[in-house]
Structures are given as C-alpha cells and as structure tokens.
C-alpha positions as semicolon CSV with decimal commas, in nm:
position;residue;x (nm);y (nm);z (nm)
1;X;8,398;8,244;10,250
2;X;8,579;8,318;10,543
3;X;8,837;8,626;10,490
4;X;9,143;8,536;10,508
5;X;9,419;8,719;10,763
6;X;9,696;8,970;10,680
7;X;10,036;8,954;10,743
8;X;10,315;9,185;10,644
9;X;10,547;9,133;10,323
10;X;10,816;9,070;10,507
11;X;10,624;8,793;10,728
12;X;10,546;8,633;10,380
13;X;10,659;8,268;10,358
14;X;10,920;8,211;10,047
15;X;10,762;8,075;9,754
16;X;10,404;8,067;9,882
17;X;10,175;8,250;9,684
18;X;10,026;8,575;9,824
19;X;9,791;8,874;9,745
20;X;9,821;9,218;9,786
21;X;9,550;9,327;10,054
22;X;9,657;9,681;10,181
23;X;9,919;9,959;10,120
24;X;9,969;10,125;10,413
25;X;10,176;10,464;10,302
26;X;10,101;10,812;10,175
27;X;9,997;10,922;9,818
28;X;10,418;10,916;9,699
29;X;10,459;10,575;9,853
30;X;10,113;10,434;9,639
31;X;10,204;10,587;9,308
32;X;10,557;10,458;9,317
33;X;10,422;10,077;9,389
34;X;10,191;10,152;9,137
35;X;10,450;10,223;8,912
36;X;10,608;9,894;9,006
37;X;10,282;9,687;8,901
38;X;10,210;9,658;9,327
39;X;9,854;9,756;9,313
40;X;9,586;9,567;9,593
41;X;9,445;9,229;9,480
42;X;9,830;9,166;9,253
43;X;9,944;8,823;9,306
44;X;10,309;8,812;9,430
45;X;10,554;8,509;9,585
46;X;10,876;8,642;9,781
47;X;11,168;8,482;9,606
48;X;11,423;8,559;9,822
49;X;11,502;8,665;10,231
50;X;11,815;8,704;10,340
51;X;11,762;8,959;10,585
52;X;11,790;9,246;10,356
53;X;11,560;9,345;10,042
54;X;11,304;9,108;10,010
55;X;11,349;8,971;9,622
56;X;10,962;8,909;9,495
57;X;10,812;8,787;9,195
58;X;10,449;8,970;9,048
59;X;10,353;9,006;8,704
60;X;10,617;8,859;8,480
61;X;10,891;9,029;8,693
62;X;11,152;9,048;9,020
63;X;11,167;9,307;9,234
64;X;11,405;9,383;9,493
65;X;11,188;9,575;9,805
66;X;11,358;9,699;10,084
67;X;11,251;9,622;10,446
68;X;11,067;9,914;10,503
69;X;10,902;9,905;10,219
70;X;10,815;9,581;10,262
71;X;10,686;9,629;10,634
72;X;10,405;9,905;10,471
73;X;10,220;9,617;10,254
74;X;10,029;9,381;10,424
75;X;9,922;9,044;10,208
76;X;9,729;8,722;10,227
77;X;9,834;8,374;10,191
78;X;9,640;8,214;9,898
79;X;9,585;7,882;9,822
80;X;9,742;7,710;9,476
81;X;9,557;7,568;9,242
C-alpha cells in the first residue's frame, strides 16, 4: 500500500476524514495535544474554517485549534468506508 501524503491541519479539507501523521512541536506542545486526545494515528474531520481557529471533530468531541497550532500537525486524507 502506497503511503499516503501529508498535508498540514490547516490544509485539511472540511468534513473529509483525516489522520494524525506527525506533531511537529517540542515536549510542552505534545503533552498538551495529548491532553486534548491529539495523539498520531487519531482520526479527526475539521468542522469548521473561517479563517481563524480551525473547529475539529476527534474522539467524541470539538475542538477549537488555533492557526498555529494547527500549522504544527501534519495529517493524511483517508478514505471512508
């Protein structure tokens, strides 16, 4: 199977379902998406874009990310089932 390529979060298309590939931040940075259930291999869709915080779904909740944030994770498109 081919591997698929990364984009950033904020690159994401809305509603399309994507996986967490990479966390590109220090140790602070990883623990506090960790905290937020963002851990490598999650499954996530961005809800909303509106040129702010990205709103994104993962797990059973919504998160609002800001930009910068946002720009540090890089994901894959998956394909629905």
């Amino acid at each position: 199977m081919p591997a698929r390529p990364s984009i950033s979060l904020c690159d994401a298309p809305i509603g399309k379902p994507v996986e967490l590939t990479t966390i590109h931040g220090g140790t602070k940075f990883q623990r506090r998406l960790v905290e937020l259930g963002l851990t490598p291999g999650v499954k996530l869709r961005v809800m909303q874009d509106s040129g702010g915080p990205l709103i994104i779904a993962v797990r059973d909740s919504r998160l609002a990310l800001g930009r910068g944030m946002a720009k540090k994770l890089s994901v894959s498109i998956i394909e629905e089932i």
